[in-house]
C-alpha positions in Angstrom: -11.7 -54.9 -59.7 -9.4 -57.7 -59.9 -9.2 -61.4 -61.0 -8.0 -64.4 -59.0 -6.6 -67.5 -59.6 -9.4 -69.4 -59.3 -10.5 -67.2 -62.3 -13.4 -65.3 -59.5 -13.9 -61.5 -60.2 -13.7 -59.2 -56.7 -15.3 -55.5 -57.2 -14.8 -53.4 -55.2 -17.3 -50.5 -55.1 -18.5 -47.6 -52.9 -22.3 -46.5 -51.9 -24.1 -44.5 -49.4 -27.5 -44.4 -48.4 -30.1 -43.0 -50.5 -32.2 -41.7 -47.9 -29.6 -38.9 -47.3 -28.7 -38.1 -51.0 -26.5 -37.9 -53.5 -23.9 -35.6 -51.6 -23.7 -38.2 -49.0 -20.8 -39.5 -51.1 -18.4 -36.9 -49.1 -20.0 -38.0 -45.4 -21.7 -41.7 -45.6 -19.5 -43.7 -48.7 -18.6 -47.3 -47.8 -16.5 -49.7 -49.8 -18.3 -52.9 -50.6 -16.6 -56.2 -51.6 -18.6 -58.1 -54.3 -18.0 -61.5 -56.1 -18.9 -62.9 -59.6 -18.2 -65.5 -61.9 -17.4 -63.4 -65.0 -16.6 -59.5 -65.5 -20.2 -58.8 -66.3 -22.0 -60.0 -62.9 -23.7 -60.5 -61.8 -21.6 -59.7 -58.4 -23.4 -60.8 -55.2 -21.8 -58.7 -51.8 -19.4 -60.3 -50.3 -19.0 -57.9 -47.1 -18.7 -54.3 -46.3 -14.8 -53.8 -46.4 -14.6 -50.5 -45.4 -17.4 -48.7 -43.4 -18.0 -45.0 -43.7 -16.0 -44.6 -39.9 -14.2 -47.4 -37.7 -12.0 -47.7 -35.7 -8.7 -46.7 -36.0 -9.5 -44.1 -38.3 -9.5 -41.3 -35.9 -11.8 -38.7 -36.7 -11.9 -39.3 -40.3 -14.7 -40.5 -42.3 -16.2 -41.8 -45.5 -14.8 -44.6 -47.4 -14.9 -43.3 -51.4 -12.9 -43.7 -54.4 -11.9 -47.4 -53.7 -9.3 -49.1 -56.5 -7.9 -52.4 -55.3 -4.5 -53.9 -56.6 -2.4 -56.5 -55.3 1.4 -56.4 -55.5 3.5 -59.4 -54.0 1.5 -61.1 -51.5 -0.4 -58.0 -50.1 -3.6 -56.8 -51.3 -3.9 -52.6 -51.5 -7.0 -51.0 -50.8 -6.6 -47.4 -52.1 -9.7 -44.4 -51.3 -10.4 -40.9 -49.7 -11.1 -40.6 -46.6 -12.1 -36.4 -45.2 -12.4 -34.8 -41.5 -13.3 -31.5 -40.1 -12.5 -29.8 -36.9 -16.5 -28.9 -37.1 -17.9 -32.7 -37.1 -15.8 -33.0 -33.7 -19.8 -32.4 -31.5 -22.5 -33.9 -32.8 -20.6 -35.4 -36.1 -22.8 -37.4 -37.2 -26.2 -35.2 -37.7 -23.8 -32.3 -39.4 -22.3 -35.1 -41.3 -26.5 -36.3 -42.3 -26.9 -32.5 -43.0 -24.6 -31.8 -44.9 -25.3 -34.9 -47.0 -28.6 -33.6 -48.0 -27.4 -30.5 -48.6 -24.7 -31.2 -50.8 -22.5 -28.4 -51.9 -24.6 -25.7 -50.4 -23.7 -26.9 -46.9 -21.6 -24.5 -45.4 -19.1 -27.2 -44.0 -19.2 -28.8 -47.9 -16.3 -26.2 -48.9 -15.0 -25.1 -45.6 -14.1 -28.4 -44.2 -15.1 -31.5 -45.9 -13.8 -30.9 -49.5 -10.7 -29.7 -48.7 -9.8 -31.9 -46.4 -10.2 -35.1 -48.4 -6.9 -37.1 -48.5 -6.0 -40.5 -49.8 -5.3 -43.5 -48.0 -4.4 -47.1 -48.3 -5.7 -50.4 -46.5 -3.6 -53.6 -46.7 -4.5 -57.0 -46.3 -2.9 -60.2 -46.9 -6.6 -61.5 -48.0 -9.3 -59.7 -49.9 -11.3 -61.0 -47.6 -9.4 -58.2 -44.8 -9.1 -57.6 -41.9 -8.0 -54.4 -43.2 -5.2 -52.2 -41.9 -5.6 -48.2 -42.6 -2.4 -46.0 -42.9 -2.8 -43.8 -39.7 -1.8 -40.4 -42.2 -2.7 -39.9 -45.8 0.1 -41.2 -48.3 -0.1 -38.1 -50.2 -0.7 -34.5 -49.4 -1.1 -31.7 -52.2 2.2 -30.0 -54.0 3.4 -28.7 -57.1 0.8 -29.3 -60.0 -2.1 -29.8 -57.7 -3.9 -28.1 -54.3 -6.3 -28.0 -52.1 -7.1 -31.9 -52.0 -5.7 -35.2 -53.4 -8.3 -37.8 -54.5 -9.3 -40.7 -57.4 -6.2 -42.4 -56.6 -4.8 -44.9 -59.6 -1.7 -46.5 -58.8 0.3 -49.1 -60.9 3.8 -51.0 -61.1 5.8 -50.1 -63.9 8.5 -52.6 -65.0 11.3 -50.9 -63.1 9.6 -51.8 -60.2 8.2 -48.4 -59.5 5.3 -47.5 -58.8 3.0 -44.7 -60.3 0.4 -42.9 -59.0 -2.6 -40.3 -60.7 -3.8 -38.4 -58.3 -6.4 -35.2 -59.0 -6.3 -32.3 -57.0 -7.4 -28.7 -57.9 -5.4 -26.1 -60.5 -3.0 -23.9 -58.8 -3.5 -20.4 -59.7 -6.8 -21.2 -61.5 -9.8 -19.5 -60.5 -12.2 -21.1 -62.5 -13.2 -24.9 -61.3 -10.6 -27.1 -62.9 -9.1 -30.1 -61.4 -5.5 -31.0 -62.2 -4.0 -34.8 -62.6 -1.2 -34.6 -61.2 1.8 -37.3 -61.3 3.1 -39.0 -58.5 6.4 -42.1 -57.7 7.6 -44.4 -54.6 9.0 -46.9 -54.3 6.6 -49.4 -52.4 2.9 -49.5 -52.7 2.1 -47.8 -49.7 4.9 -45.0 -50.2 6.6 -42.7 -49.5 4.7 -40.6 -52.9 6.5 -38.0 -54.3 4.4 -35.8 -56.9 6.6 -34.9 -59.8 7.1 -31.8 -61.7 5.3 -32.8 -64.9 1.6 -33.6 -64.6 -0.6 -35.7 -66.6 -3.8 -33.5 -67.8 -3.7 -30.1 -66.7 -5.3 -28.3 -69.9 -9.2 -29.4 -68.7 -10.8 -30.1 -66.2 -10.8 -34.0 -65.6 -11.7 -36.7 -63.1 -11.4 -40.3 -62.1 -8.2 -41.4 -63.9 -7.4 -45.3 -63.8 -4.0 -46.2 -64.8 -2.3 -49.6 -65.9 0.6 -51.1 -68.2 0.5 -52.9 -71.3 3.4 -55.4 -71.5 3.0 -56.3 -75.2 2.3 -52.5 -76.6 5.4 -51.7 -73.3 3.0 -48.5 -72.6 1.2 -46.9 -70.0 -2.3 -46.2 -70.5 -5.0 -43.6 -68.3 -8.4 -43.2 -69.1 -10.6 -40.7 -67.3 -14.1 -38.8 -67.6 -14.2 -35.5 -68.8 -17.0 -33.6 -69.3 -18.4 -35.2 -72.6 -16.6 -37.8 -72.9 -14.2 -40.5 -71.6 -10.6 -40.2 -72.5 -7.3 -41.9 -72.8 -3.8 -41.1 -72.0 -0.6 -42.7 -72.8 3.1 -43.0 -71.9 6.4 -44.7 -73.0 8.1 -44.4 -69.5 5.6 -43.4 -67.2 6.9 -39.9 -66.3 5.6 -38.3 -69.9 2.2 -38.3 -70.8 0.6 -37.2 -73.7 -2.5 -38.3 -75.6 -3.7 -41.5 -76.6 -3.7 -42.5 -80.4 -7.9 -43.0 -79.4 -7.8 -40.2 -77.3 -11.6 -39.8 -77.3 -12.3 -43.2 -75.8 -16.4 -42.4 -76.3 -18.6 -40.3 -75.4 -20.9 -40.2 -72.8 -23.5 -43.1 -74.1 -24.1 -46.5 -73.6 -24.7 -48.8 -76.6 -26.6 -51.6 -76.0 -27.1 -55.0 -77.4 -30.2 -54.4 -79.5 -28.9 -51.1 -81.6 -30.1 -48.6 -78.8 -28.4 -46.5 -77.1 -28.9 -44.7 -73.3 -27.2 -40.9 -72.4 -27.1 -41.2 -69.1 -26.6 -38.0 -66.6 -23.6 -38.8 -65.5 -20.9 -41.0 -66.6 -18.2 -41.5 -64.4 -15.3 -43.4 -62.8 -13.6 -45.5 -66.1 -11.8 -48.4 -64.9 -10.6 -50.6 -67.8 -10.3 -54.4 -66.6 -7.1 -56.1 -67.9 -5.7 -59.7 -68.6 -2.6 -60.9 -66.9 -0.3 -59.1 -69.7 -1.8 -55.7 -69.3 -4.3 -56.1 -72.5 -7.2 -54.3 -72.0 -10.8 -56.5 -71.7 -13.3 -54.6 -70.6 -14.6 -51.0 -69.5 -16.2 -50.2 -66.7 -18.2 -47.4 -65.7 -20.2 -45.5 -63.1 -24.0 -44.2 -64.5 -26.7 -41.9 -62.6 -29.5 -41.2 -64.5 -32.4 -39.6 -61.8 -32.4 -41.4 -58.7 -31.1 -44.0 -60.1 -27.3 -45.1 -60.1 -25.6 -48.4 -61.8 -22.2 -49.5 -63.0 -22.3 -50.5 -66.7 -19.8 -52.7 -68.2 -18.8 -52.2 -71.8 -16.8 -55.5 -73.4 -13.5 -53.8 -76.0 -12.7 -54.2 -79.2 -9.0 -55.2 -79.5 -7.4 -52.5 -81.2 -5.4 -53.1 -84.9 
């Protein structure tokens, strides 16, 4: 999410239908566009910015892993998009199939999975129309394979810009997903993924990324499998672990002393002020059939 100046809060999220399932993350997602008043909500929908296929997008589809920045003028509308030669006939009841299916669709790790690629929309209003990069901005190399998804992209004070982007362990045969580092020079590209990455000792997801002007560090949290973690770096190109590198674990405290484990806790996104201070922490809950994003107000660190 992001603040404007007239002090409104813009989420941007994705969903898909529960009708189909949870795995119709990978064939139905759509980015939604919501609006509140404060960080907590509530956010009312603004507009569906990014359907699960449109046009322009070729044969590609789904809409997932949405992070929205603005740099200059232009707003930037990063997320993963996926395609398969087999969803050419009859795309869209394989697509509903697989989506119930889930990872035991034969198309799951064929086609869709490793074909997922990340993309960017630009706008000059976050209220779109949104143009989509005809190619991916990034394609798999050096630290990572197979796919490059959860994109988290910031400016540094140079004026370059950083990108986290996860991606599967070369040469690992056990399931272990890589973040991987990557630089341009504009917003939109071209990426070049560097020789050093960020985490690639366990296996790790949904990194968000930003810089602190008054500490003049980087910072990347992301979800492991107990808990949510923090990374940090002087310059951007050398990570290494946060002072808090344990963020918390996987439970959410409420206001009245208890506390709720959900299933799964997911997609950290830490909300910052106009200096890079962090606010807030979000995050993405399924318990069940039930999924909700949950935000968690910080404590300024000593």
């Amino acid at each position: 999410m992001l603040k404007t100046i007239d002090g409104k809060y813009h989420m941007f999220h994705t969903r898909w239908p529960k009708s189909i399932g949870f795995g119709a993350w990978l064939t139905h997602s759509e980015i939604v566009h919501a609006v509140s008043d404060t960080p907590e909500g509530p956010y009312r929908e603004v507009a569906v910015a990014m359907p699960p296929t449109g046009e322009g997008r070729g044969d590609w589809f789904t809409a997932h892993n949405s992070k929205i920045k603005k740099f200059g003028e232009e707003y930037y509308l990063y997320f993963v998009q996926t395609r398969g030669d087999s969803f050419a006939v009859d795309g869209e009841s394989k697509r509903v199939a697989m989506g119930k299916a889930g990872g035991r669709h034969p198309l799951w790790k064929k086609e869709a999975r490793p074909n997922q690629r990340t993309f960017v929309a630009t706008s000059k209003s976050l209220e779109g129309p949104w143009v989509v990069s005809s190619n991916p901005i990034i394609q798999p190399a050096k630290t990572i394979t197979t796919l490059t998804v959860n994109p988290a992209v910031c400016r540094g004070p140079d004026g370059t810009y950083f990108m986290i982007i996860k991606g599967d362990k070369p040469g690992e045969k056990r399931f272990i997903r890589n973040q991987a580092l990557a630089t341009a020079p504009k917003p939109e590209g071209p990426w070049t993924i560097r020789d050093r990455p960020v985490i690639d000792n366990l296996d790790t997801e949904d990194a968000s990324m930003w810089y602190d002007q008054t500490r003049q560090r980087f910072y990347a949290v992301f979800h492991a499998h107990t808990f949510i973690g923090m990374m940090t770096s002087t310059d951007g190109y050398h990570w290494e672990k946060a002072a808090q590198y344990k963020l918390t674990p996987k439970v959410i405290p409420f206001d009245d002393g208890t506390d709720w484990k959900p299933q799964r806790m997911e997609r950290p996104f830490v909300l910052t002020d106009e200096l890079g201070r962090p606010q807030m922490l979000f995050v993405a809950c399924q318990k069940g059939d039930m999924a909700v994003d949950i935000a968690l107000r910080l404590t300024p660190a000593k």
